[in-house]
C-alpha positions as CSV (number, residue, x, y, z in Angstrom):
1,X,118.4,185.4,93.8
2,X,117.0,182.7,95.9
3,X,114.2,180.0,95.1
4,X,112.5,178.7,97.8
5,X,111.3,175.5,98.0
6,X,109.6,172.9,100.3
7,X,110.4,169.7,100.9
8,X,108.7,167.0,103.0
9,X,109.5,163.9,103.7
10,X,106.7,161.1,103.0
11,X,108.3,158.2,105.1
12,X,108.0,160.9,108.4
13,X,104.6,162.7,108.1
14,X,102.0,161.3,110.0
15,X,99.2,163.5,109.0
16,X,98.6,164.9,112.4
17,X,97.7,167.9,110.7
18,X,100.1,170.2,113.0
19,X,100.9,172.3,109.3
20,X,97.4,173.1,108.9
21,X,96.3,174.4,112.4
22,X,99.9,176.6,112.2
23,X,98.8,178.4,108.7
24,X,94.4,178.8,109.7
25,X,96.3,180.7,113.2
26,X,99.7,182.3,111.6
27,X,97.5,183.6,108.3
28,X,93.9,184.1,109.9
29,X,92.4,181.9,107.5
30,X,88.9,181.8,107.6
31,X,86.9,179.1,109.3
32,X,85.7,176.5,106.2
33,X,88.6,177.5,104.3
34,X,92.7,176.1,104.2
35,X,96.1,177.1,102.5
36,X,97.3,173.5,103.2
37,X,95.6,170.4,104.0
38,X,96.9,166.6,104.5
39,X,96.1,163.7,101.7
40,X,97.1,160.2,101.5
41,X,97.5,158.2,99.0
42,X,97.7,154.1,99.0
43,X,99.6,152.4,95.8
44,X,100.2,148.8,94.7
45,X,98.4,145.4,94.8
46,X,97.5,143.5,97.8
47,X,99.7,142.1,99.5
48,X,102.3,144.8,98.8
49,X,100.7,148.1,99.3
50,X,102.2,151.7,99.8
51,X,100.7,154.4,101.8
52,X,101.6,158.0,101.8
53,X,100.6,160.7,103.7
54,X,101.5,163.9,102.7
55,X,101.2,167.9,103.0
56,X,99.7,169.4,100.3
57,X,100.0,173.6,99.1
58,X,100.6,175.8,96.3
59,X,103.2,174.6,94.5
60,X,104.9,178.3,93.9
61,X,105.8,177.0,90.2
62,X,108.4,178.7,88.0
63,X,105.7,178.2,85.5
64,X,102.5,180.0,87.7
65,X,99.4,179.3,85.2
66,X,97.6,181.0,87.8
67,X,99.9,183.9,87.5
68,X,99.7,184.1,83.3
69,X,95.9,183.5,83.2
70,X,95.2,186.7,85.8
71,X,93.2,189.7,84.2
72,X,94.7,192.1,86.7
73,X,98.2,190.9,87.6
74,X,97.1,190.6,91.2
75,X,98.4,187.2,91.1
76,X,102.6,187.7,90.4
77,X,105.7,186.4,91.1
78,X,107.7,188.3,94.3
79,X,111.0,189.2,93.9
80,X,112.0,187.0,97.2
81,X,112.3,183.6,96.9
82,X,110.1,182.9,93.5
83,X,107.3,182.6,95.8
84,X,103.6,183.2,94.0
85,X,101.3,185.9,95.6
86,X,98.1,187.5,95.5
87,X,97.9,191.3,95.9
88,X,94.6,191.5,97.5
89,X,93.4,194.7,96.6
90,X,94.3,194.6,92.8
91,X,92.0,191.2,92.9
92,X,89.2,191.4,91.4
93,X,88.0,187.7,91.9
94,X,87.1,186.1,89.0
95,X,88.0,182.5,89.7
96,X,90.3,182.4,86.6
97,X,93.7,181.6,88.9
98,X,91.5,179.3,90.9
99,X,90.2,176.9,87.3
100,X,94.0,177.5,86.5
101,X,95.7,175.8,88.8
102,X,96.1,172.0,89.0
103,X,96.7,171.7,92.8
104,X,93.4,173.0,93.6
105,X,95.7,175.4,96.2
106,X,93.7,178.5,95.7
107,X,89.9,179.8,97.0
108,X,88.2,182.9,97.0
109,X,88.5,184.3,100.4
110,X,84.6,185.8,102.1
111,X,86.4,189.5,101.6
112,X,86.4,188.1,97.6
113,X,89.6,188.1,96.6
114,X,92.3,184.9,95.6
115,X,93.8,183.7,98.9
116,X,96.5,180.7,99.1
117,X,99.7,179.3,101.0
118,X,102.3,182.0,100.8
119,X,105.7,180.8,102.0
120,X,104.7,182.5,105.1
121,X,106.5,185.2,102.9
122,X,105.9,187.7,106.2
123,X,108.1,185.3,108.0
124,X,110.6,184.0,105.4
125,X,111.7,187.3,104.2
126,X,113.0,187.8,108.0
127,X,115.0,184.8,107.6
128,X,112.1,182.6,109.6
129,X,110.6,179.1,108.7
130,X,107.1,179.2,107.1
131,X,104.8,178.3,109.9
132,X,104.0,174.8,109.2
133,X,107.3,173.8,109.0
134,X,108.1,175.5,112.3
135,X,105.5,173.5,114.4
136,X,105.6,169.8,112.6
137,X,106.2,167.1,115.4
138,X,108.3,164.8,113.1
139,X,110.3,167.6,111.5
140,X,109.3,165.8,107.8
141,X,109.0,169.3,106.1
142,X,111.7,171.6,105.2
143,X,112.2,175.1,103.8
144,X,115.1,176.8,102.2
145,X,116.5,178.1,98.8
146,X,117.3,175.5,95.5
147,X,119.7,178.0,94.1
148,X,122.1,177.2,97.2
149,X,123.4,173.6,97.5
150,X,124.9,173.5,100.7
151,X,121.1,174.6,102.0
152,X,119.4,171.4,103.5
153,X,116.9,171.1,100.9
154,X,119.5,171.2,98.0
155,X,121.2,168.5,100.0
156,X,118.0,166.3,100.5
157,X,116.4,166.1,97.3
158,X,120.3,165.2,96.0
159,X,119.9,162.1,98.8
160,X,116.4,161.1,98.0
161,X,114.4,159.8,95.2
162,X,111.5,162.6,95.0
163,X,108.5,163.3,93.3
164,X,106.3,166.1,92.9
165,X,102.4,166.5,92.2
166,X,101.3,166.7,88.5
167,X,104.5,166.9,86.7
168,X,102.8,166.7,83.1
169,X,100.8,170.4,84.4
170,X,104.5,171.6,83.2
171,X,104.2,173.9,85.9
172,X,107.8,173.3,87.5
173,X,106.0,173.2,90.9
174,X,108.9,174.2,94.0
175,X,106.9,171.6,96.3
176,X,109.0,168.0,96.5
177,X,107.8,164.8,97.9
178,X,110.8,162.5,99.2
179,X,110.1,158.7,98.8
């Protein structure tokens, strides 16, 4: 069984927002609303100061708390890839996976129901990059399954020095920021 994961690489992004455009026109998100979205992030003192730009998403966790909290088990983990999903029609929403989860990666879509980054699962179950990562200019994100080491985000985050966003949430989040 594979667990997919995303990696992107924090010295290359640029913040063109390339990711974001590809997932509002690959996923019809609606106008207002976004799966993904570029932050930045400046540490250290004058004169030595650190700026990151980054890609940020549902974190498709091994530990969902939006997936636990949910009334109706529309929010679930699919048997490809670990990746966390919404079944839109068993939604019924009530904001609970939204309060839940500490990435702020999930909105309630006009139609009403939980909507969020997806892996591209339509496109990654076919053996196909997520969308974002398919269209990024600087090639600083990357796809692919943990569970195989010779796959080049096994191979990367073995390189790197990493991070990943809210580690005390406990959350075991499948998103990695290379330093």
């Amino acid at each position: 069984m594979a667990r997919f994961a995303m990696v992107i690489d924090t010295r290359r992004c640029v913040g063109c927002m390339d990711c974001v455009v590809a997932c509002k026109t690959e996923n019809s998100v609606p106008e207002g609303f976004n799966r993904d979205w570029i932050t930045t992030a400046v540490k250290g003192k004058m004169p030595d100061l650190h700026m990151e730009i980054r890609t940020e998403r549902c974190n498709h966790c091994s530990n969902p708390p939006c997936v636990h909290c949910c009334p109706t088990g529309a929010s679930h983990v699919h048997d490809i890839g670990g990746v966390v999903l919404v079944t839109h029609n068993e939604c019924i929403g009530c904001k609970a996976c939204v309060a839940s989860c500490p990435y702020d990666a999930r909105f309630i879509h006009p139609d009403g129901y939980a909507d969020k980054c997806t892996f591209c699962i339509h496109r990654t179950e076919k053996g196909e990059l997520p969308a974002c990562v398919s269209v990024c200019p600087t090639h600083c994100m990357h796809f692919g399954d943990l569970d195989n080491p010779e796959s080049e985000v096994s191979k990367l985050l073995n390189s790197r020095n990493y991070h990943v966003n809210h580690p005390a949430a406990g959350t075991e989040p499948h998103v990695y920021y290379l330093t």
